[in-house]
C-alpha positions in Angstrom: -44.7 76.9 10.3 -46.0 80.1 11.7 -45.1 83.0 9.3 -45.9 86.6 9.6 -47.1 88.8 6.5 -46.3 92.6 5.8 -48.4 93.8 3.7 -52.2 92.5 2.6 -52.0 94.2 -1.2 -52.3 91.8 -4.2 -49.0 89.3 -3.6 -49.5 89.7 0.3 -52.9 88.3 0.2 -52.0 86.1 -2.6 -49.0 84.6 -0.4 -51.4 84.2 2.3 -53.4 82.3 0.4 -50.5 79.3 -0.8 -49.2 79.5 2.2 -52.6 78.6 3.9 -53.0 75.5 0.9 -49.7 74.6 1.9 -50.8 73.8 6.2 -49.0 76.8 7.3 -50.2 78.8 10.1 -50.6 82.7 8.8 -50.9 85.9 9.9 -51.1 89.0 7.9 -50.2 92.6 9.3 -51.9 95.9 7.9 -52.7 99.6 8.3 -55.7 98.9 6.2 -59.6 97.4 8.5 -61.2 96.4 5.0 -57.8 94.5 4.2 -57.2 92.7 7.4 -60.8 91.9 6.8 -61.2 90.1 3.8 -57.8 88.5 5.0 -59.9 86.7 8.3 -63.4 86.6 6.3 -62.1 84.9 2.9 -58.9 83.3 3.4 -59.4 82.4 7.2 -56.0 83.9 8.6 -55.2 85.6 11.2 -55.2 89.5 10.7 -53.5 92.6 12.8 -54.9 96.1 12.0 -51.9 98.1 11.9 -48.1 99.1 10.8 -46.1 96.1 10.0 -43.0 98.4 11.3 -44.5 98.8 14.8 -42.8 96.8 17.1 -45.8 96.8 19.5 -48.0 95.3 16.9 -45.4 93.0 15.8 -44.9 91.5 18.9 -48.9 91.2 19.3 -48.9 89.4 16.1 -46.1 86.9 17.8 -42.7 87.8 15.8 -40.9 85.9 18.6 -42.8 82.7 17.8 -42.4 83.1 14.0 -40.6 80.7 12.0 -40.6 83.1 8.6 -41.7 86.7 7.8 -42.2 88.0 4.2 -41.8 92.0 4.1 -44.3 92.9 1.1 -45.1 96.5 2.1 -45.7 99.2 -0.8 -41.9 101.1 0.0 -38.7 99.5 0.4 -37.8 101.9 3.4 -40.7 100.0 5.1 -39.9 96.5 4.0 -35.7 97.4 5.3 -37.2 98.4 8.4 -39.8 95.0 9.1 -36.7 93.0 8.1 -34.6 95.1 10.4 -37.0 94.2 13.1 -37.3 90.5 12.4 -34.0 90.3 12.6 -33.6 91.7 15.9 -36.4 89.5 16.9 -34.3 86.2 15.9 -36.7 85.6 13.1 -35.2 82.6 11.7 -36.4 82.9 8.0 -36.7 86.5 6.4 -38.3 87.3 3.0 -38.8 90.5 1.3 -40.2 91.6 -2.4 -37.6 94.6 -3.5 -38.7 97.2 -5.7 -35.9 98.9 -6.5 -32.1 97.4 -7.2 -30.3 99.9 -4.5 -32.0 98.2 -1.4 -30.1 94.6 -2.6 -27.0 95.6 -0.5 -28.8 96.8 2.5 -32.0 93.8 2.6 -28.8 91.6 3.3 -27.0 93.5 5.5 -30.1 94.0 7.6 -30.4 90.3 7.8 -33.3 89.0 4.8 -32.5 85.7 3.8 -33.9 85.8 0.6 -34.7 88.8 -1.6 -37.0 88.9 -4.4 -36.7 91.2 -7.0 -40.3 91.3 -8.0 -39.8 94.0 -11.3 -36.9 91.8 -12.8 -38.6 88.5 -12.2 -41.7 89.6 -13.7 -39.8 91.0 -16.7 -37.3 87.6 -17.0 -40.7 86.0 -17.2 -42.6 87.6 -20.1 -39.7 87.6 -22.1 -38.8 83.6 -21.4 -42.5 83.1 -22.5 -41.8 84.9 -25.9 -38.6 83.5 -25.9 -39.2 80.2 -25.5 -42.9 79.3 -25.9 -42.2 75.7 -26.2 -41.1 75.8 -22.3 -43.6 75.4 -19.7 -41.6 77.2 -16.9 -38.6 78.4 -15.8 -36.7 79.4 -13.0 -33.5 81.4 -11.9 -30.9 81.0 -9.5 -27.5 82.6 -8.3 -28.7 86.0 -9.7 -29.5 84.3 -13.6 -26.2 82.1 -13.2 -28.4 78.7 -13.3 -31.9 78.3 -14.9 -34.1 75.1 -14.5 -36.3 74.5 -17.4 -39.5 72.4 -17.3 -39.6 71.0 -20.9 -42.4 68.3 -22.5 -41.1 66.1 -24.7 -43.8 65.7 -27.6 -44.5 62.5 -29.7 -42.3 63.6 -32.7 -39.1 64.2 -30.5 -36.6 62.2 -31.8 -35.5 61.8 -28.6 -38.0 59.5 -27.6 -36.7 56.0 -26.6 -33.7 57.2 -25.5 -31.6 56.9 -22.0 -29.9 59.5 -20.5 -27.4 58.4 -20.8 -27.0 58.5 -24.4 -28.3 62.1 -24.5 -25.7 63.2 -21.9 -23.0 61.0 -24.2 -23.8 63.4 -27.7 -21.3 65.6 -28.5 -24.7 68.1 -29.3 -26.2 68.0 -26.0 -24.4 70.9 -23.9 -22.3 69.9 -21.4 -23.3 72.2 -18.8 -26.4 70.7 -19.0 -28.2 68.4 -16.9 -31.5 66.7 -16.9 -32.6 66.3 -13.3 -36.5 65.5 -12.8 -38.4 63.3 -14.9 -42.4 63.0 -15.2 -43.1 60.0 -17.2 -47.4 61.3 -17.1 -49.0 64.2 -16.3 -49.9 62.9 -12.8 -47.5 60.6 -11.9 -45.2 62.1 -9.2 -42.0 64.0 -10.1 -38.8 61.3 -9.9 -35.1 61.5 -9.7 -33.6 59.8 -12.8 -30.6 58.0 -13.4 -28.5 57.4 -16.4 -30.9 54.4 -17.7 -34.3 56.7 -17.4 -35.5 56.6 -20.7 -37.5 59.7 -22.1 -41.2 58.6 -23.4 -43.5 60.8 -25.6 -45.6 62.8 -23.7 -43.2 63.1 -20.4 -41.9 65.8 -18.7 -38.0 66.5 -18.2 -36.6 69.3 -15.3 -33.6 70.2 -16.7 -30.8 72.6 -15.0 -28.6 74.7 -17.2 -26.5 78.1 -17.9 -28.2 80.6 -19.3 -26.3 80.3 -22.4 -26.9 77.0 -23.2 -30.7 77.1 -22.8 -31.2 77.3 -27.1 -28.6 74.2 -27.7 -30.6 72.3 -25.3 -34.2 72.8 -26.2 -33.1 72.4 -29.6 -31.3 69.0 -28.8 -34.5 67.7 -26.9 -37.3 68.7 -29.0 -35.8 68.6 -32.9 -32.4 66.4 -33.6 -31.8 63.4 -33.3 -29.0 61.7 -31.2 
């Protein structure tokens, strides 16, 4: 994919940089020479001198070719207007960080496919950790509707030696919860299980659930015993 950056601060460059690891063709867009050149010098992407809002340089940097665009400019008023722009440009994948909660309404309406609310998913994040230190990550979807939780499962679970399909048969184990990704070692590839997947000591589980169910689960993986 080609995809266009707005922005070379901290998360620009550090988008740059994954997306580069990840075979994608970059570009990064910004008013600032020392930025654009640490952008070609150390992470070897392509780098435009210049306002990421100016459709002349966007058009140099090739917004018509681009398969995806992340606005990551230091205002909101700039990022509504690059998205604005992509969008008139048939851009086909639009991403923009959001500062503030009020642009939410008009990022979509200007055409952003995804918006990410950079302040609330940093805070969600620190207080998940505190929360639940026992989980290794976690992620949101639907606005905090659905959470996926990556969960190991130590030696002394008394879940251990179980299928699935027993754990999704006790009354205990929520019922708006499902267990969707299983890691039997650290470096074995992620796999889809099934119903006769059974958990071993020392795996890893993804597991998809509400928001109010994430304690009842945890709980039922890591201390009771089915």
């Amino acid at each position: 994919m080609y995809v266009l950056i707005g922005g070379a601060g901290v998360i620009g460059m550090s988008l740059a940089q994954t997306l580069v690891n990840l075979g994608h063709t970059v570009a990064v867009l910004d008013v600032s020479p020392n930025a654009c050149r640490y952008a070609r010098e150390q992470l070897g992407v392509m780098a435009f001198e210049g306002s990421a809002v100016n459709t002349e340089m966007l058009l140099e940097a090739g917004i018509r070719k681009a398969d995806a665009i992340a606005a990551v400019l230091r205002e909101d008023a700039l990022n509504l207007a690059m998205v604005t722009l992509a969008k008139h440009y048939g851009v086909p994948q639009i991403v923009v960080r959001m500062r503030h909660r009020d642009f939410a309404e008009p990022y979509r309406i200007a055409g952003a496919t995804t918006v990410v609310n950079a302040i609330d998913l940093a805070v969600s994040t620190m207080a998940n950790a505190i929360e639940y230190p026992q989980v290794e990550s976690m992620m949101h979807f639907e606005q905090g509707q659905i959470e996926v939780v990556k969960l190991s499962i130590p030696p002394s679970c008394s879940v251990v030696g179980y299928s699935l399909a027993q754990i999704a048969q006790d009354s205990r184990f929520p019922v708006d919860s499902l267990i969707i990704g299983y890691q039997q070692h650290q470096h074995d590839k992620l796999v889809i299980p099934n119903g006769n997947t059974v958990l071993e000591a020392g795996s890893t589980i993804l597991m998809v659930t509400k928001p109010g169910s994430i304690h009842q689960a945890v709980d039922f993986i890591e201390g009771c015993s089915p």
